[in-house]
C-alpha positions in Angstrom: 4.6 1.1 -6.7 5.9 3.1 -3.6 5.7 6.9 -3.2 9.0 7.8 -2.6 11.5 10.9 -1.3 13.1 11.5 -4.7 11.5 9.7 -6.8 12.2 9.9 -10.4 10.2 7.5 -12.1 9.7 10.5 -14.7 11.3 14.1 -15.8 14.8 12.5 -15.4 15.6 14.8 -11.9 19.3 14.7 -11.4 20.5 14.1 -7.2 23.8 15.0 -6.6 25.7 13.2 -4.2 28.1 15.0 -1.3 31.0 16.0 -1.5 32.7 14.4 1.6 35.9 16.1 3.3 39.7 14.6 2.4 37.9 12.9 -0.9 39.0 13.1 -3.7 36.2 13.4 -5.8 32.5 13.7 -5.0 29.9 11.5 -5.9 28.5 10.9 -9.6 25.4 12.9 -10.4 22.8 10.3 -10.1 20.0 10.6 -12.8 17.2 8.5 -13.9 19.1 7.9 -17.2 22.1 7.2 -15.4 20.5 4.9 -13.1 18.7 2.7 -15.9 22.1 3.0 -17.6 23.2 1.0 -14.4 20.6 -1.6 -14.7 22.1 -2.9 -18.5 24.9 -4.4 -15.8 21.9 -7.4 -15.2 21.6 -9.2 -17.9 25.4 -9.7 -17.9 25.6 -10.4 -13.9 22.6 -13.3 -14.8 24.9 -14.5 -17.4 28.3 -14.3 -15.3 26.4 -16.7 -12.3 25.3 -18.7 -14.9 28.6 -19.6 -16.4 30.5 -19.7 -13.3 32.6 -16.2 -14.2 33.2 -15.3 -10.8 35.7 -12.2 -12.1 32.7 -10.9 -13.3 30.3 -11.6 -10.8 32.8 -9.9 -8.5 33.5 -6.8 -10.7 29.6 -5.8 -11.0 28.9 -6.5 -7.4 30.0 -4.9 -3.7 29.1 -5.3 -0.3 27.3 -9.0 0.5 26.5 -9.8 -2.9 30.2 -9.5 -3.8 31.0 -12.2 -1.2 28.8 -14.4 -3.0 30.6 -14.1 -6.1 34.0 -14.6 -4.1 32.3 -18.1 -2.1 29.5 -19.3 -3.4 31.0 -18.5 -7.7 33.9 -20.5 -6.6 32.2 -23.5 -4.7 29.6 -23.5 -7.9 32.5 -24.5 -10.0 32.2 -27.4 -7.6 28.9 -28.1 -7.9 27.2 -25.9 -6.0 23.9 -24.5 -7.5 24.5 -21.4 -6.7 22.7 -17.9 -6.9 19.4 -18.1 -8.6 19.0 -14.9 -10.7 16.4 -14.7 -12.7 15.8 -12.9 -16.1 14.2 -10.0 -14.4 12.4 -7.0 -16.9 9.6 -4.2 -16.5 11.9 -2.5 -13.9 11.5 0.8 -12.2 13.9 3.1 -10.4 13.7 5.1 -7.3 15.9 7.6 -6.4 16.7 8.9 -2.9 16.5 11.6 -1.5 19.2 12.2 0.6 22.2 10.4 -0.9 24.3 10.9 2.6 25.5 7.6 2.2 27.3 8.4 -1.0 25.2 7.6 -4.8 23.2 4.8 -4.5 19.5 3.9 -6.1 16.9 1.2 -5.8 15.0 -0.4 -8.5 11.9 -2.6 -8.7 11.6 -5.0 -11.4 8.0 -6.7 -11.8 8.5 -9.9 -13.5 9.1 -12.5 -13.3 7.9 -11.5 -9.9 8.4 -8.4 -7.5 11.8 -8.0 -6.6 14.2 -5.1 -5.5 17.6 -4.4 -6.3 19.7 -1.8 -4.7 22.8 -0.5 -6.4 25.9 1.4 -5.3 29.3 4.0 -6.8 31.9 2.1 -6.1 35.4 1.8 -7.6 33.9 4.4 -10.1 31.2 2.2 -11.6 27.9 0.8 -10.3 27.9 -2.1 -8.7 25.1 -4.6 -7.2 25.3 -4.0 -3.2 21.7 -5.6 -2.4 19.6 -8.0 -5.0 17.1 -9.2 -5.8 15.3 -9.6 -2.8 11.5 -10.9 -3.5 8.7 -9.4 -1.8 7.3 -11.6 0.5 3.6 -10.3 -0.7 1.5 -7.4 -2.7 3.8 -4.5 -4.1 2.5 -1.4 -2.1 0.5 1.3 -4.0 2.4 4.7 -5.1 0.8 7.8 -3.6 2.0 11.5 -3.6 5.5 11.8 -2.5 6.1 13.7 0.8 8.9 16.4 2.2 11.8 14.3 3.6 11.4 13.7 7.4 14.5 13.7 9.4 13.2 11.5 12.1 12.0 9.4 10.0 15.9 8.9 8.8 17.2 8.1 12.2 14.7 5.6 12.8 15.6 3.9 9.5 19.5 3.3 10.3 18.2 1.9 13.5 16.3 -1.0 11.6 19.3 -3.4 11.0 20.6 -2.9 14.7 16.9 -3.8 15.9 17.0 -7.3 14.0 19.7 -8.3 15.4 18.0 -7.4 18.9 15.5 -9.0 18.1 17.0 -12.6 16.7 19.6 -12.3 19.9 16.2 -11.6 22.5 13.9 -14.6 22.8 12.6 -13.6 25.7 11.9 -10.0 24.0 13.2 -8.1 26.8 14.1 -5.4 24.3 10.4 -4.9 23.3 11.0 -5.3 19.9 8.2 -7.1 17.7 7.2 -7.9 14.6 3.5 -8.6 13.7 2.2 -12.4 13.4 3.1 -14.0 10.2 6.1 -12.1 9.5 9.6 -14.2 8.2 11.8 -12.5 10.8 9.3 -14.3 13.5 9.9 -17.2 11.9 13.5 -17.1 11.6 13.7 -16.7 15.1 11.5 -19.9 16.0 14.4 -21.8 13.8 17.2 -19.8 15.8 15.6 -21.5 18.9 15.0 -24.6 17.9 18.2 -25.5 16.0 20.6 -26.9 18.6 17.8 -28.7 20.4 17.2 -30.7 17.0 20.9 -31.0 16.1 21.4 -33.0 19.4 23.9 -34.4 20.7 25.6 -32.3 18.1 26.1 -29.0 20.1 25.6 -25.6 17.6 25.8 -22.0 18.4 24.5 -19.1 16.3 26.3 -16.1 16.0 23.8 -13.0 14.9 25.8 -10.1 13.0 25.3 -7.3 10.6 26.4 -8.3 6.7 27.2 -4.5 5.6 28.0 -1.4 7.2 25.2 0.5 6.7 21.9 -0.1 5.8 19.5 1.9 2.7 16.4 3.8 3.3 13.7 5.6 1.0 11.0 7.5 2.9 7.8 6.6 2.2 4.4 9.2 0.8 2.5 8.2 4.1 5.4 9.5 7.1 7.3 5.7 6.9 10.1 4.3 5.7 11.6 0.9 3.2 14.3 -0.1 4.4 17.4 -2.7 2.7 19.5 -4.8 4.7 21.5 -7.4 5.2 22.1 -9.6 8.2 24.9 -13.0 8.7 23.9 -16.0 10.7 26.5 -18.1 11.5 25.9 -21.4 12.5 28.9 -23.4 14.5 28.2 -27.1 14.8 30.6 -29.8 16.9 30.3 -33.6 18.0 28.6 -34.0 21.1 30.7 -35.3 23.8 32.6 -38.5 23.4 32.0 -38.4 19.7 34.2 -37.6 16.6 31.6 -37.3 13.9 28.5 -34.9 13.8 25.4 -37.1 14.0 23.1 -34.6 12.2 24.7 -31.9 9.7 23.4 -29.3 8.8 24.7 -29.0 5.5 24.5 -32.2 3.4 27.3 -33.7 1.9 27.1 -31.9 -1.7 27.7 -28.3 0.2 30.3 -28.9 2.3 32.4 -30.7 -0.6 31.2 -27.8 -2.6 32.8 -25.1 -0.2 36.0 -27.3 1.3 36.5 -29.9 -1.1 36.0 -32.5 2.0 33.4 -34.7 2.1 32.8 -35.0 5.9 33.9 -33.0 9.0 33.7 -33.4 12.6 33.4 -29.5 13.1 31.7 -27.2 10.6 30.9 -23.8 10.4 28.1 -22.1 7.8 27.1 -18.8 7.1 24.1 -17.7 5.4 23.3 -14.2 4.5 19.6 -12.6 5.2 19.0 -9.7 2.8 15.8 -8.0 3.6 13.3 -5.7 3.4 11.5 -3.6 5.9 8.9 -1.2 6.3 9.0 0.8 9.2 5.6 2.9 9.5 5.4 6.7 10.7 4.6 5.1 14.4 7.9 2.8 14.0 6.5 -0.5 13.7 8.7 -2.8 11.0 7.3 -5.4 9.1 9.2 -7.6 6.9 8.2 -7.4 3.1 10.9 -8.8 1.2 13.1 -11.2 2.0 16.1 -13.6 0.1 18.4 -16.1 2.0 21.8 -17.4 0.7 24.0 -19.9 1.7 27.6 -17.9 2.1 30.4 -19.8 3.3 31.1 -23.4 5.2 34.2 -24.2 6.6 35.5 -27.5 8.0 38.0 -29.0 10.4 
């Protein structure tokens, strides 16, 4: 497990949130009990994907994961498969810190393997913003937990803007690297090479971020895990003189699934990176979690 800023994974602390100017009332007192409270919402969230109840799957959700259960629950009823959630147990929760983005907490359940889930106060109940998002390897060992570092804070909001630097950079004139093996490399190498295989379809990627803001917990040895979400949209058109698209990128099943046609000359996907990083004292990110869902296609 991770050493944490706030972390209650005993003694059932209480973190109050702030109470923020012109509101009307402040944040929830968030509280190991309350938190784990939270969690009972999963089982019912597995059950609502499962049986296509997408007025549930929207009610337990916010941020990216709700637009999921606004696309991808409707386009299920069509066939699509959908999210995969798992029956996920042997969960732990972290509390932050510093709840200056309003009352929010992660957890980590350990089977059926590693995954983290991050969950917001919203609408005056919790709601799944972030989840799950597998690790990509080992879980990290828990150590002593540290003061909070204000610098450390700063760098973490930075994180989501540097991806998209980074997957918008191939010639990495921002300086902004990730070590060798890591997904977010690898997602770039696709970024580059997608319209040269598409051709003589011509596709464009658009890089953006998926929510406002991202979540950080400050790590026992000066770093930092980071959750976040980023959009990649993909726009793909005929090649000239053509009226057809010679190699989709969605097969027939999806785009049926999403527009209820069966072919298009001009289609447009999005597909939602939700991620992990952990940015050392030093700054350096690495990816260690990372899920990837299909959002949205549209077709004319």
């Amino acid at each position: 497990m991770l050493g944490l800023v706030g972390l209650v994974a005993c003694g059932g602390q209480s973190v109050a949130g702030p109470v923020l100017e012109g509101s009307e009332s402040p944040s929830p007192v968030l509280s190991l009990d309350v938190a784990e409270g939270a969690l009972q919402a999963l089982p019912e969230l597995r059950e609502a994907w499962k049986t296509s109840d997408c007025e549930t799957v929207q009610s337990l959700t916010a941020g990216p994961e709700r637009e999921l259960g606004t696309t991808v629950c409707s386009a299920k009823k069509q066939g699509l498969g959908g999210v995969d959630f798992s029956d996920y147990s042997d969960t732990e929760v972290f509390l932050p810190g510093e709840a200056d983005d309003g009352a929010w907490f992660t957890a980590l359940a350990r089977k059926p393997d590693p995954a983290y889930f991050v969950f917001v106060h919203e609408d005056g109940v919790w709601q799944l913003e972030l989840g799950p998002i597998p690790l990509t390897g080992k879980v990290p060992p828990q150590d002593s937990v540290p003061e909070g570092a204000a610098e450390m804070v700063v760098k973490s909001r930075l994180v989501p803007q540097q991806y998209l630097s980074y997957l918008t950079d191939p010639a990495g004139v921002s300086g902004i690297t990730f070590p060798a093996g890591d997904p977010v490399r690898s997602v770039l190498a696709e970024l580059l090479r997608t319209p040269r295989k598409a051709r003589p379809d011509r596709v464009s990627v658009d890089v953006r971020l998926a929510t406002d803001s991202s979540r950080a917990l400050l790590l026992d040895d000066g770093g930092a895990l980071v959750f976040h979400a980023i959009k990649l949209v993909f726009t793909q058109k005929p090649g000239a003189g053509r009226h057809a698209l010679r190699h989709p990128r969605y097969d027939t099943a999806e785009v049926k699934a999403f527009t209820g046609k069966a072919k298009s000359g001009h289609l447009t996907g999005s597909e939602i990176l939700f991620l992990i990083t952990k940015v050392s004292k030093a700054g350096k990110m690495s990816t260690i979690g990372l899920r990837r869902e299909l959002a949205h296609i549209t077709a004319s």
